[in-house]
C-alpha positions in Angstrom: 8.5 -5.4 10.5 7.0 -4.0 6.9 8.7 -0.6 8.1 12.1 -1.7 8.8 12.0 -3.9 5.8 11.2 -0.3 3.7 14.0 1.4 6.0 16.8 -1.1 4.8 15.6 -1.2 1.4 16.0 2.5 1.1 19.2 2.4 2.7 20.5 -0.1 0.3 19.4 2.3 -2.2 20.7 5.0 -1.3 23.7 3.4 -0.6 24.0 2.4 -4.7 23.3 5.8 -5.6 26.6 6.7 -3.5 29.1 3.9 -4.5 27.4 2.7 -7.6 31.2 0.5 -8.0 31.2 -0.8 -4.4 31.3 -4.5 -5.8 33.6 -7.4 -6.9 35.3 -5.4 -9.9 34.9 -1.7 -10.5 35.0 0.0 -14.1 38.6 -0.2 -14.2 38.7 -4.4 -14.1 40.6 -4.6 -10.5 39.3 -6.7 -8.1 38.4 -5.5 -4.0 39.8 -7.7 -1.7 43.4 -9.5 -0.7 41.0 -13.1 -0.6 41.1 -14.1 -4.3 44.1 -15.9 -3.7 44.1 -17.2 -0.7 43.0 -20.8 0.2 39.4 -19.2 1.2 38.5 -18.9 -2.4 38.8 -22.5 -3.4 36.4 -23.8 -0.5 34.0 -20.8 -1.9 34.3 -21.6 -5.2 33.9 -25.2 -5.1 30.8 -24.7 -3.7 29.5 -22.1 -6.0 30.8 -23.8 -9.3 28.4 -26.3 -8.9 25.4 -25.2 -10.6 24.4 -22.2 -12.9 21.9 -20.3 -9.9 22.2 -17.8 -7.9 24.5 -18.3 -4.8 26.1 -17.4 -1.7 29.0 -18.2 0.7 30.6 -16.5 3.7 34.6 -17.1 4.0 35.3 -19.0 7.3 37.2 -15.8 8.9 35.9 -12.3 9.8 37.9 -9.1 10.8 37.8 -7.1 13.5 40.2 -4.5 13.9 41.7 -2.1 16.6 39.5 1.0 15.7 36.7 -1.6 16.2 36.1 -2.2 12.4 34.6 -5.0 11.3 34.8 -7.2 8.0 33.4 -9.8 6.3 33.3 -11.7 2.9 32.6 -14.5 0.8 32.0 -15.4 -2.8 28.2 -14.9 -4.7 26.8 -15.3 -8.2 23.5 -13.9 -9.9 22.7 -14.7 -12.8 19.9 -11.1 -13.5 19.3 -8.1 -12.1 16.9 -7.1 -14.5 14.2 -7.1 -12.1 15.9 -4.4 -9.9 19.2 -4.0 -7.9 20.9 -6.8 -6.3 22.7 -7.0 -2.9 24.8 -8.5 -0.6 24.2 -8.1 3.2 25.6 -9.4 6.4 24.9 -9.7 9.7 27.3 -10.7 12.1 25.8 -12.1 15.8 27.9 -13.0 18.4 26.6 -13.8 21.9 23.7 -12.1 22.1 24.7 -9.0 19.7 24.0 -8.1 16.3 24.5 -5.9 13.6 24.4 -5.6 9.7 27.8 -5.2 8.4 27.9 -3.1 5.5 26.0 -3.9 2.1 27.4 -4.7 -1.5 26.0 -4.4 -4.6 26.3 -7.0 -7.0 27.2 -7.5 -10.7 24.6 -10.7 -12.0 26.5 -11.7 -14.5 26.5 -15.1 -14.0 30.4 -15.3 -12.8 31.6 -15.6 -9.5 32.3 -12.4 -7.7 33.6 -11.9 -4.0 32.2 -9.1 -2.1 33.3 -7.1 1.2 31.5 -5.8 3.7 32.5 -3.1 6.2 31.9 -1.6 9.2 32.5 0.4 12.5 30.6 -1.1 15.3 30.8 -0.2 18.8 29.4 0.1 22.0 30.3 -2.9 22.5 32.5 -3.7 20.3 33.3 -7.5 19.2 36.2 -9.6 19.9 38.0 -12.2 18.1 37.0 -15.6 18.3 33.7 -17.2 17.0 30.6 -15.6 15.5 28.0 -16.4 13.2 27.4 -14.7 9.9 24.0 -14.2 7.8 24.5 -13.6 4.7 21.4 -13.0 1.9 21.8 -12.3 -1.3 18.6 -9.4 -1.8 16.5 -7.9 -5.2 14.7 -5.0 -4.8 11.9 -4.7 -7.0 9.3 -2.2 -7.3 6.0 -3.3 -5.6 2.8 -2.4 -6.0 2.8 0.9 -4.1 6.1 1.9 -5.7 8.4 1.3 -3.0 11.0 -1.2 -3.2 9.8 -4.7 -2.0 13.1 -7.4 -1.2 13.3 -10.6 -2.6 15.5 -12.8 -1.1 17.7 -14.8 -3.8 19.9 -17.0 -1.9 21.2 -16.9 1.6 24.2 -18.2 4.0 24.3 -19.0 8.1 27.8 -20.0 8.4 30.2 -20.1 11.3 33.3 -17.8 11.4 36.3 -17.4 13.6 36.7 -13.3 14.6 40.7 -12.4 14.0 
């Protein structure tokens, strides 16, 4: 468990190093993702307006498309990443299959942000209709050895129709 735990915090690393703008709002101010106007925001953000702490939700919908892509989003806030990186991950089950879907890296700046995850899973591949998705919301902070150690922040289980 300790080993797989240092496997995906290394991946998520590694992974920021790549696509250090692969959240909410890149440099140049535009958002990522056709749901900040649709109705699933205002469920999302009714939840998360609530209280000034770090947060989580998972829209009510996934995507899975005809190359067998998969996607999946929600809203988050964090309020500091001064600690270390912050990220979002998913994992979608359905039946008795599952797989991380993708991994964003956050901006804590208190605000709201949505964030997108993507990915091409196969073998087999998942259909529309429902599906569970678990959501954290993940720090990595340097442990005592030096490797990244995760601290969960917040996290989501919340049912989803597959389109």
């Amino acid at each position: 468990m300790r080993v797989r735990l240092v496997l995906a915090a290394g991946v998520l690393l590694a992974s920021a190093a790549v696509a250090p703008l692969a959240h909410a709002e890149g440099a140049d101010g535009l958002t990522a993702g056709p749901a900040l106007d649709g109705p699933a925001l205002n469920g999302a953000a009714q939840v998360l307006d609530s209280g000034a702490a770090d947060d989580l939700s998972v829209y009510d919908y996934g995507i899975v498309g005809d190359d067998s892509t998969v996607t999946l989003s929600g809203m988050y806030r964090c309020l500091d990443d001064s600690a270390g990186p912050v990220f979002v991950s998913s994992t979608l089950i359905q039946g008795n299959r599952s797989a991380g879907i993708g991994g964003t890296q956050a901006v804590c700046d208190g605000h709201l942000h949505e964030w997108v995850n993507t990915s091409v899973v196969k073998d087999p591949a998942y259909r529309p209709g429902a599906a569970t998705v678990r959501a954290t919301l993940m720090q990595l902070t340097a442990g005592e050895t030096g490797l990244p150690t995760p601290g969960y922040l917040a996290a989501e289980d919340a049912a989803v129709e597959l389109r």
